[in-house]
MARVEX-340111 format. One record per residue (C-alpha): residue in three letters; x, y, z. Coordinates in nm, 4 decimals. Example, Ala and Ser with C-alpha at 12.3 -4.5 7.8 and 13.67 -1.06 7.14 Angstrom:
<rs>
<ALA, <1.2300, -0.4500, 0.7800>>,
<SER, <1.3670, -0.1060, 0.7140>>,
</rs>
This chain:
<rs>
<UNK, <0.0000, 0.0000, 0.0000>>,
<UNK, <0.1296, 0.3563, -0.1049>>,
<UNK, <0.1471, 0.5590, 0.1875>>,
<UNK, <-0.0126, 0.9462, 0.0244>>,
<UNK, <0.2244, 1.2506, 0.1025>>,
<UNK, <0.1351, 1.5454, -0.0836>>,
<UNK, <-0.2725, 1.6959, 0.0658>>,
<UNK, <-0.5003, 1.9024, -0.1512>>,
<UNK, <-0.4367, 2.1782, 0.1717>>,
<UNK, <-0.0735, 2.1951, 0.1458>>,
<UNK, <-0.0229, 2.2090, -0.2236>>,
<UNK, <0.1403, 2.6054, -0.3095>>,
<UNK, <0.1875, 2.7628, -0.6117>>,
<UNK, <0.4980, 2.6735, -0.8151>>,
<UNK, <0.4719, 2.2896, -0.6479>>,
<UNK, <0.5391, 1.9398, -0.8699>>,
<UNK, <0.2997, 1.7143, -0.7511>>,
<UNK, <0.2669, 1.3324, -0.7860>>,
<UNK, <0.0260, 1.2139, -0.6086>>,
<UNK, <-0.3408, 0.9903, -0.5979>>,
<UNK, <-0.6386, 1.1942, -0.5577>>,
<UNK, <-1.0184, 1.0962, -0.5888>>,
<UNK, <-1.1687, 1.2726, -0.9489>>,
<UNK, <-1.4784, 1.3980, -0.7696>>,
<UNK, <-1.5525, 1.6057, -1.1136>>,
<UNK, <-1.4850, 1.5361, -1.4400>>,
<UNK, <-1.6171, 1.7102, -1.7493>>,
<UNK, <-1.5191, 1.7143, -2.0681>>,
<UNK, <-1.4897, 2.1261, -2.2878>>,
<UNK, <-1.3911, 2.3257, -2.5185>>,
<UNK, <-1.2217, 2.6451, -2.5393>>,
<UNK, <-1.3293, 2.9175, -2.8020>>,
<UNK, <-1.0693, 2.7504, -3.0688>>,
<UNK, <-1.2503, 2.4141, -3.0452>>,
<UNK, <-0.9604, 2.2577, -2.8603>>,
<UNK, <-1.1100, 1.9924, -2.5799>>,
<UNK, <-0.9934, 1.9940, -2.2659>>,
<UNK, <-1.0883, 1.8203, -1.9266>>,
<UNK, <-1.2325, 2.0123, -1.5991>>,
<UNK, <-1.1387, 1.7949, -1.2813>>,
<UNK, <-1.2393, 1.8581, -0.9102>>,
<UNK, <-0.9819, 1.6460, -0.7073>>,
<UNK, <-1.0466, 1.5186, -0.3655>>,
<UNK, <-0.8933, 1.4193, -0.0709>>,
<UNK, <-0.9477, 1.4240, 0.2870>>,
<UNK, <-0.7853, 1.7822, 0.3282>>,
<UNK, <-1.0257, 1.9207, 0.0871>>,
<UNK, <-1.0636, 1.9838, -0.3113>>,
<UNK, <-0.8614, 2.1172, -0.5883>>,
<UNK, <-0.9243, 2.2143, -0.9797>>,
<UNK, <-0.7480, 2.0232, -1.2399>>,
<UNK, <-0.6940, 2.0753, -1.5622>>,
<UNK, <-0.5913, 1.8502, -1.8550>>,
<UNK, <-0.5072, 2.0583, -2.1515>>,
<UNK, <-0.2603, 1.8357, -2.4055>>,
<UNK, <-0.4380, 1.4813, -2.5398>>,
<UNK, <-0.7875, 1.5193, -2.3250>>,
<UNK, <-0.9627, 1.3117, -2.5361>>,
<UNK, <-0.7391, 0.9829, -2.4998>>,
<UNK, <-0.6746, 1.0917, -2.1070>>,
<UNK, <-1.0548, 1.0946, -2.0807>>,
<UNK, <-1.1719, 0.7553, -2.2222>>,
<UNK, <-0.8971, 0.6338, -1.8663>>,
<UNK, <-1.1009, 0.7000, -1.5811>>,
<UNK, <-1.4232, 0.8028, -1.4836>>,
<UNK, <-1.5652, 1.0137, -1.2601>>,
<UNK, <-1.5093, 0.8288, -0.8936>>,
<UNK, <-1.1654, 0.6481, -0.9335>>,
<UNK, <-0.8700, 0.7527, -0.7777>>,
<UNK, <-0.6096, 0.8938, -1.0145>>,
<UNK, <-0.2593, 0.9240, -0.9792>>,
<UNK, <-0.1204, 1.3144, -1.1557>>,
<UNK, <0.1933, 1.4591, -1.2501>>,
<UNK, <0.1216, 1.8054, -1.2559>>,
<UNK, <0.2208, 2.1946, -1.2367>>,
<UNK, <0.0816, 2.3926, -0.9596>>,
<UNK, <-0.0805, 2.7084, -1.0552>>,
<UNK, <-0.2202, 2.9859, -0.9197>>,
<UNK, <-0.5591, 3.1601, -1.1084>>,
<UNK, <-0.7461, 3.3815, -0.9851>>,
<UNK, <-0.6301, 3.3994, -0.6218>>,
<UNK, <-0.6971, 2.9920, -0.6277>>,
<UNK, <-0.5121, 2.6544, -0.6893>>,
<UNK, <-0.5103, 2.5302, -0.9706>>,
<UNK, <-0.3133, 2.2019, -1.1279>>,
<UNK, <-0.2156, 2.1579, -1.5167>>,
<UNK, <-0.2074, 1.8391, -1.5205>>,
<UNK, <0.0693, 1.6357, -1.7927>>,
<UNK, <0.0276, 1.3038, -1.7406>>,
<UNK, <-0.2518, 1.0499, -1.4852>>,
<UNK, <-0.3092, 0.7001, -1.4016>>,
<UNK, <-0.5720, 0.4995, -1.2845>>,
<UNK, <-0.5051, 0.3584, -0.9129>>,
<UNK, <-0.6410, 0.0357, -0.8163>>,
<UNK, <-0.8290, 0.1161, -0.4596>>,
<UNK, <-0.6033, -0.1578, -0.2928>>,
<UNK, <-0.2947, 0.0528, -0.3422>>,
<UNK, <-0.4072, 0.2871, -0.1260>>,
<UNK, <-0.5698, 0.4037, 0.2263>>,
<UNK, <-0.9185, 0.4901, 0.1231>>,
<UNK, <-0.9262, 0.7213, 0.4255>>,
<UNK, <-0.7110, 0.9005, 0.2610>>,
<UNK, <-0.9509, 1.0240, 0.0182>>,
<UNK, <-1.3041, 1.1087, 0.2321>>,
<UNK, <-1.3561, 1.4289, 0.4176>>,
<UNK, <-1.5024, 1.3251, 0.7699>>,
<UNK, <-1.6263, 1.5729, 1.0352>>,
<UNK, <-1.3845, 1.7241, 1.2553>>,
<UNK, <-1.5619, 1.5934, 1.5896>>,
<UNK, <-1.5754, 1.2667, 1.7550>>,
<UNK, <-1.9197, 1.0836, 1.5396>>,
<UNK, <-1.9755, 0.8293, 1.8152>>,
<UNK, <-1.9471, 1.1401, 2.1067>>,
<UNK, <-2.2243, 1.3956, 1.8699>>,
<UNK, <-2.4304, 1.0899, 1.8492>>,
<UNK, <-2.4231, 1.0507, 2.2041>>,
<UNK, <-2.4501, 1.4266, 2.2538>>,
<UNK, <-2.7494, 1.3844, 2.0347>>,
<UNK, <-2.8739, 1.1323, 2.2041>>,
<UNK, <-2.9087, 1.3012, 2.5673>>,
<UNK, <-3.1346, 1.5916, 2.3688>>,
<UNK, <-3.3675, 1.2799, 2.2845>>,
<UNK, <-3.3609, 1.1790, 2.6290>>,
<UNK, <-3.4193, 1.5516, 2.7739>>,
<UNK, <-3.7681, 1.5382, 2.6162>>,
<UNK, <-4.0478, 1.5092, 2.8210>>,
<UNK, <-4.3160, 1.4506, 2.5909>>,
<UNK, <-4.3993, 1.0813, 2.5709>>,
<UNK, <-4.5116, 1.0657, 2.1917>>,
<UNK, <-4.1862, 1.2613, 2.0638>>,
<UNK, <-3.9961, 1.0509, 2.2809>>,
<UNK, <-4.1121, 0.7422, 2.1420>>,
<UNK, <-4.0832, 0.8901, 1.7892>>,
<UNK, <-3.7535, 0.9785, 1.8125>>,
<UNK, <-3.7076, 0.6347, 2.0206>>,
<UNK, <-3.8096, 0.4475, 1.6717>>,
<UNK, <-3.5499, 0.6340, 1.4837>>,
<UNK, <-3.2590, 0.6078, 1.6790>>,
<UNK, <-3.2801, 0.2618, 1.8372>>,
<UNK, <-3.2700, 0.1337, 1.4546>>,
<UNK, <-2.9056, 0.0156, 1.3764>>,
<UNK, <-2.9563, 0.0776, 0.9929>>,
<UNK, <-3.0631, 0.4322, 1.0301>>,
<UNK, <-2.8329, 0.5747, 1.2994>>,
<UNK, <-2.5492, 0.3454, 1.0596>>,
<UNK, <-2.6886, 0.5842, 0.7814>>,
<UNK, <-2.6991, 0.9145, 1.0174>>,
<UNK, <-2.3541, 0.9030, 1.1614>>,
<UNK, <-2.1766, 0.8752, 0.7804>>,
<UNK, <-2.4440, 1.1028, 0.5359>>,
<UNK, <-2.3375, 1.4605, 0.4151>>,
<UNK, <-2.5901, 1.7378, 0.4679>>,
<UNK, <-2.5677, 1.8558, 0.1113>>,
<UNK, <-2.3856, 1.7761, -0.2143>>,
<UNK, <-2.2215, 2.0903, -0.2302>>,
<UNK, <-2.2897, 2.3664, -0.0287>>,
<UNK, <-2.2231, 2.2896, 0.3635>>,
<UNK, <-2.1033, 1.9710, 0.5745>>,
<UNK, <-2.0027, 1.7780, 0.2570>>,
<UNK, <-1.8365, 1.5198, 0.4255>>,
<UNK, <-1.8969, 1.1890, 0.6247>>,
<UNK, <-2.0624, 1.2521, 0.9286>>,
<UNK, <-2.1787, 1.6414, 0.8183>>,
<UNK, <-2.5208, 1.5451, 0.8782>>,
<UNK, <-2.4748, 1.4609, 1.2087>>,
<UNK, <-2.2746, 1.7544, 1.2866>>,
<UNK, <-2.5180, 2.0284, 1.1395>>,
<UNK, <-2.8077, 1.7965, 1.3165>>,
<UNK, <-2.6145, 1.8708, 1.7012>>,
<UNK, <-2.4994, 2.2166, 1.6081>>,
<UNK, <-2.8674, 2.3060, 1.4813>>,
<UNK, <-3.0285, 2.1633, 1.7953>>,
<UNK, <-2.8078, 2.3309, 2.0312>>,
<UNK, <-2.8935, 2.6481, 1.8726>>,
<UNK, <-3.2357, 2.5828, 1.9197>>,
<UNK, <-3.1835, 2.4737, 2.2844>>,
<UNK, <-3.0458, 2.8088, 2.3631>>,
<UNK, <-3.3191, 2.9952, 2.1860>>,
<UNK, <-3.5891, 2.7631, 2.3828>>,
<UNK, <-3.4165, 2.9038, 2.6973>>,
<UNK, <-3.4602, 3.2993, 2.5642>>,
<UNK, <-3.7766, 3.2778, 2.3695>>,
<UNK, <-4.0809, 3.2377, 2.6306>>,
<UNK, <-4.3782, 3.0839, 2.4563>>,
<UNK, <-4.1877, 2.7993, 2.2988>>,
<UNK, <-4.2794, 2.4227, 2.2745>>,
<UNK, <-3.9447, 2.3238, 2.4195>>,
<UNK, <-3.9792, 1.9122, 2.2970>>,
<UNK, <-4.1043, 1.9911, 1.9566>>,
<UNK, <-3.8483, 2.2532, 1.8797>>,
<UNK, <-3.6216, 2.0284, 1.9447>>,
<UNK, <-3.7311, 1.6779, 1.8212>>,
<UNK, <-3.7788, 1.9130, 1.5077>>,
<UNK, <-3.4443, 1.9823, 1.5189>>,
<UNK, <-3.3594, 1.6551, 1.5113>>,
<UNK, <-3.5495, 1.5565, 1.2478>>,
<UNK, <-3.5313, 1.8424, 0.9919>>,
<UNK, <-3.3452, 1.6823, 0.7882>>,
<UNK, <-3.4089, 1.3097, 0.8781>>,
<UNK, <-3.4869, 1.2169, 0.4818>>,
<UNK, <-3.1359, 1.2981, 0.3674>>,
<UNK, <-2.9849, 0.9948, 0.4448>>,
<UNK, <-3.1579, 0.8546, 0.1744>>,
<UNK, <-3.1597, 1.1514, -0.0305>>,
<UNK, <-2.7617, 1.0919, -0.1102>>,
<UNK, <-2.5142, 0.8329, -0.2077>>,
<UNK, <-2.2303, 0.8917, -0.0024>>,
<UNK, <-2.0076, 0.5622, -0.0406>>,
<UNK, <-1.7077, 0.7169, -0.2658>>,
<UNK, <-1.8492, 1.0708, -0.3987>>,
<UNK, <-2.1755, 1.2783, -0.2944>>,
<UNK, <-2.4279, 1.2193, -0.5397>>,
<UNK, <-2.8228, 1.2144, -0.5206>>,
<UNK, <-3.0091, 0.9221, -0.4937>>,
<UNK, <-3.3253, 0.8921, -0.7219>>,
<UNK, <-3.5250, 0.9152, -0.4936>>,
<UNK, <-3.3550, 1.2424, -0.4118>>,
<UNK, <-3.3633, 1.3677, -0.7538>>,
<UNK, <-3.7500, 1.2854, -0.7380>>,
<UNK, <-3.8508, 1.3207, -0.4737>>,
<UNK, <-3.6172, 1.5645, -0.2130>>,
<UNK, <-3.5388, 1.5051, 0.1561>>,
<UNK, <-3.7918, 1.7465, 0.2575>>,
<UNK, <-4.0687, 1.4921, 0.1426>>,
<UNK, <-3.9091, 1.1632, 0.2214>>,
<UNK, <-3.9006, 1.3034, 0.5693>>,
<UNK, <-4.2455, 1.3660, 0.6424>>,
<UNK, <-4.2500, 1.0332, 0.5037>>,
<UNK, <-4.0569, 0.8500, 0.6819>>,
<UNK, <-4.2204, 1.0630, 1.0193>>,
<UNK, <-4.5639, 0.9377, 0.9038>>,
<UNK, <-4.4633, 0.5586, 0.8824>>,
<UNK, <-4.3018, 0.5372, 1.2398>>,
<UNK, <-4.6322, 0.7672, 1.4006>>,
<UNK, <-4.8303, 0.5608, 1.2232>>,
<UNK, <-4.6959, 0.2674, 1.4920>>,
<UNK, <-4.6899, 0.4776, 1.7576>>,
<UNK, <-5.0408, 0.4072, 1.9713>>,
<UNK, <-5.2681, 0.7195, 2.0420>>,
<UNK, <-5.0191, 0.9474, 1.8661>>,
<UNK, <-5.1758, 1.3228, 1.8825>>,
<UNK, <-5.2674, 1.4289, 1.5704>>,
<UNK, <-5.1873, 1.7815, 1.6602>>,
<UNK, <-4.8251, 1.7561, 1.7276>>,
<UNK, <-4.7930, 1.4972, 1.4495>>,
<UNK, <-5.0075, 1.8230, 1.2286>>,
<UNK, <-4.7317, 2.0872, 1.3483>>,
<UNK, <-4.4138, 1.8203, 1.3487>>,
<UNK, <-4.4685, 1.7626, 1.0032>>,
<UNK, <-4.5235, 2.1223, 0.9194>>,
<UNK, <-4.2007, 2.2104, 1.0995>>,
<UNK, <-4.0077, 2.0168, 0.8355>>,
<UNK, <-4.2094, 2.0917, 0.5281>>,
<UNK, <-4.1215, 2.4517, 0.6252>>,
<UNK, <-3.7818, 2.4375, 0.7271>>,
<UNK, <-3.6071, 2.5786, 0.4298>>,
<UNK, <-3.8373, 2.9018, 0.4719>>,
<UNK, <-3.9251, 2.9695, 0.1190>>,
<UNK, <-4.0804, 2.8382, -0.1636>>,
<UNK, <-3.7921, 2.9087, -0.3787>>,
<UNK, <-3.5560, 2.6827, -0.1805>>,
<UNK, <-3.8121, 2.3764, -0.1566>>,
<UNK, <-4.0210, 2.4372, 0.1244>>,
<UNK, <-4.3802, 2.3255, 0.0227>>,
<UNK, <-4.4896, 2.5456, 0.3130>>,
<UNK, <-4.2936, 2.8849, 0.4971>>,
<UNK, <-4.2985, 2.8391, 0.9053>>,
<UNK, <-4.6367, 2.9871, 1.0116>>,
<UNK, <-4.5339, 2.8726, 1.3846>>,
<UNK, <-4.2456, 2.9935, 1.6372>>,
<UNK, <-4.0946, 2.6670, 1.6463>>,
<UNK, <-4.0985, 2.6069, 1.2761>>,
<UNK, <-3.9382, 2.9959, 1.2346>>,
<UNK, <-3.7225, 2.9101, 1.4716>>,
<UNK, <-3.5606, 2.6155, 1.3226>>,
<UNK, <-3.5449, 2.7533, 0.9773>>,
<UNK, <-3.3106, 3.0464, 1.0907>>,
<UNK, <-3.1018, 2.8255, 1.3091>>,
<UNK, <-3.0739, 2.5594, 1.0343>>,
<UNK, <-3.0154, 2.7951, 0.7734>>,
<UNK, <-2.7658, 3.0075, 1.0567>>,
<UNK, <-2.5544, 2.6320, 1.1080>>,
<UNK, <-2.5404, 2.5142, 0.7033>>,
<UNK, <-2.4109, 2.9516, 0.6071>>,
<UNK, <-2.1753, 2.9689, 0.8880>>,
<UNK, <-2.0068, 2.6329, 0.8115>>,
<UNK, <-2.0172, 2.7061, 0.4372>>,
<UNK, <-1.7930, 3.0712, 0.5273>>,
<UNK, <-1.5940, 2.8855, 0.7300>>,
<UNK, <-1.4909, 2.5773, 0.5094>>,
<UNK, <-1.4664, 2.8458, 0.2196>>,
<UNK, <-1.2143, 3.0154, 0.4179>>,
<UNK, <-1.0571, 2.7496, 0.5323>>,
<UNK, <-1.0246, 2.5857, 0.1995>>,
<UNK, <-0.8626, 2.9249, 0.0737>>,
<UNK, <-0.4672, 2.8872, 0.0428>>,
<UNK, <-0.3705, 3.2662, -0.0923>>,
<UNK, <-0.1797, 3.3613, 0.1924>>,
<UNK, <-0.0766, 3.7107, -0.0190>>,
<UNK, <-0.4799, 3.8022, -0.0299>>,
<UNK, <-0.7003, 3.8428, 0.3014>>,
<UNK, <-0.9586, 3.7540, 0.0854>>,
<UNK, <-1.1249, 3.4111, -0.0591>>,
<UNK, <-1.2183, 3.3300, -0.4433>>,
<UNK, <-1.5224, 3.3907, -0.5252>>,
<UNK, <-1.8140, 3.1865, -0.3793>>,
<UNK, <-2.0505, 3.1270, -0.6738>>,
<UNK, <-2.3441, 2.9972, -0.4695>>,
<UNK, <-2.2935, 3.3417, -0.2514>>,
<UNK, <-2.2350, 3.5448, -0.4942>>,
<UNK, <-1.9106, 3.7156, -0.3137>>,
<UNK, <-1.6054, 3.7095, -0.2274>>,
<UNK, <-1.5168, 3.6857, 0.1639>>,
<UNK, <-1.2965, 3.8568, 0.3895>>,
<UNK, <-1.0921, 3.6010, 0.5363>>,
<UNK, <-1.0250, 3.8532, 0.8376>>,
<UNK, <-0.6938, 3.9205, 0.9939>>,
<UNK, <-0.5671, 3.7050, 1.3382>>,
<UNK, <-0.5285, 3.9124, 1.6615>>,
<UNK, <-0.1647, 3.9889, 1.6785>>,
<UNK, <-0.0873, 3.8059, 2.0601>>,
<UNK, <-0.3697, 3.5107, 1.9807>>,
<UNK, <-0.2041, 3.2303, 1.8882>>,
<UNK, <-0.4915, 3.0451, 1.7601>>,
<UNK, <-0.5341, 3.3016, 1.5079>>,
<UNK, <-0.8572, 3.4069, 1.6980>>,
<UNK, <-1.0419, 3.7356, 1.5830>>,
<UNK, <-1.1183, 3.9416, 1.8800>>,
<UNK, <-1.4184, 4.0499, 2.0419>>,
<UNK, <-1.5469, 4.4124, 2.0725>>,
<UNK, <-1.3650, 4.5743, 2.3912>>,
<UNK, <-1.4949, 4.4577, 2.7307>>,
<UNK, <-1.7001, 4.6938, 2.8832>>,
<UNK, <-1.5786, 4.9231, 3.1617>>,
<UNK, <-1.5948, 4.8288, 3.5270>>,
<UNK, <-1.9434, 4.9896, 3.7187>>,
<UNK, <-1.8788, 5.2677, 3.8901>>,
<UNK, <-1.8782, 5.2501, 4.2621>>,
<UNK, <-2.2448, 5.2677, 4.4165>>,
<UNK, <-2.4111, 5.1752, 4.1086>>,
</rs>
């Protein structure tokens, strides 16, 4: 087994590389003379990085396909402010030369310590029905299997194994803490909301070498599938009320706010507004932040430009004595003055 040495995060400008990488993308173009070249995304556990074949791309495309791991001799570049390798010569690599770990992003925490963070939220609840709900879920070994290694989205935030189950915990501490300043709030379904938001996504993907959608998530979208899947285990659940099952299933038809981004319904309750903003606060947040993260300019204090938001981001400065590179906060305020 080839032991990998070069990362997708440490390659610089000027850099040789020889290395395997996953082809996440491939695509096969033109440029305005009619000459064909190939458009790769390259993948490894560090992160992604644009490839492109320019010399003989249509007898270097019938050797792979989208999904194998490829072994490049390339030219690092740098275009506009980002990464990018010209790429002379590849190989196909047979997966048993390698350390498949190598090649799949995975969520930064612990995934058996969020699911067990998770898991004491579930047992928090005090409402019987949602407990039981939540009960048929998680005590299934093929679903929390499927939980603790699905993305949350193909491209846009947590796109790696165990991202839904990080956005899941982040989202639903978020809501705890805006249970604990909102009055007025049904504390168990916010939560158990929270938790099952987006339930239907781990069927929505196929996650076992690249992110792709399933047909069924083509078709029919995890919004759907998870009112779905909610209505088959209530349906077991004796004497379920069919108002909480009314405004459960509501709360996830409506969690992506607007029409325009698939909600069949906007929130038209507190806990259904509420878990829209927080869900929609966790998936932009970690989107910035692995944008940043994934940008290797040092010379430019800002990122390439994010198509999907439709800027460019300041990557920010670090505070001059932090070591971690932390940004600091606004200036404590001053001490109270004496009798006050």
């Amino acid at each position: 087994m080839n032991k990998k040495t070069v990362y997708a995060e440490d390659i610089k400008t000027g850099d040789k590389v020889c290395e395997v990488f996953l082809a996440a993308e491939k695509t096969l173009a033109y440029s305005q003379k009619g000459s064909p070249y190939l458009n790769l995304r390259l993948r490894d556990r560090t992160g992604d990085v644009d490839g492109k074949v320019w010399e003989n791309a249509l007898a270097w495309d019938k050797t792979f396909k989208k999904g194998d791991l490829i072994r490049i001799q390339a030219r690092a570049l740098n275009f506009k402010n980002a990464i990018q390798l010209s790429i002379i010569e590849l190989k196909q690599v047979d997966d048993r030369e390698v350390d498949l770990a190598d090649f799949f992003a995975v969520a930064k925490g612990d995934l058996a310590g969020m699911f067990a963070a998770l898991m004491e939220y579930v047992e928090r609840i005090k409402t019987p029905c949602l407990t039981a709900l939540l009960h048929s879920f998680f005590r299934d070994e093929r679903t929390v299997a499927l939980f603790k290694r699905a993305p949350a989205a193909k491209g846009f935030h947590h796109v790696y194994i165990g991202g839904l189950l990080e956005h899941t915990l982040s989202v639903v501490r978020l809501l705890a803490a805006a249970a604990d300043h909102y009055p007025g709030i049904n504390r168990d379904l916010l939560i158990a909301g929270g938790i099952l938001h987006d339930i239907g996504k781990i069927y929505e993907f196929s996650f076992e070498r690249i992110v792709e959608y399933s047909d069924a998530g083509r078709l029919v979208g995890h919004i759907v599938m998870g009112v779905e899947m909610v209505d088959e285990k209530i349906a077991a659940i004796p004497d379920f009320p069919a108002q909480t099952a009314m405004e459960l299933r509501h709360l996830i038809l409506s969690h992506h706010g607007v029409l325009e981004y698939g909600s069949p319904k906007r929130p038209k309750t507190l806990e259904a507004l509420i878990v829209h903003f927080m869900d929609d606060l966790d998936a932009k947040v970690n989107a910035f932040q692995e944008h940043i993260r994934g940008s290797r300019d040092e010379e430019s204090d800002w990122t390439p430009y994010h198509r999907l938001f439709d800027r460019y981001i300041y990557k920010g400065k670090p505070f001059p004595n932090d070591e971690e590179g932390r940004t600091p906060g606004p200036p404590a305020p001053p001490p109270p003055a004496e009798g006050s």
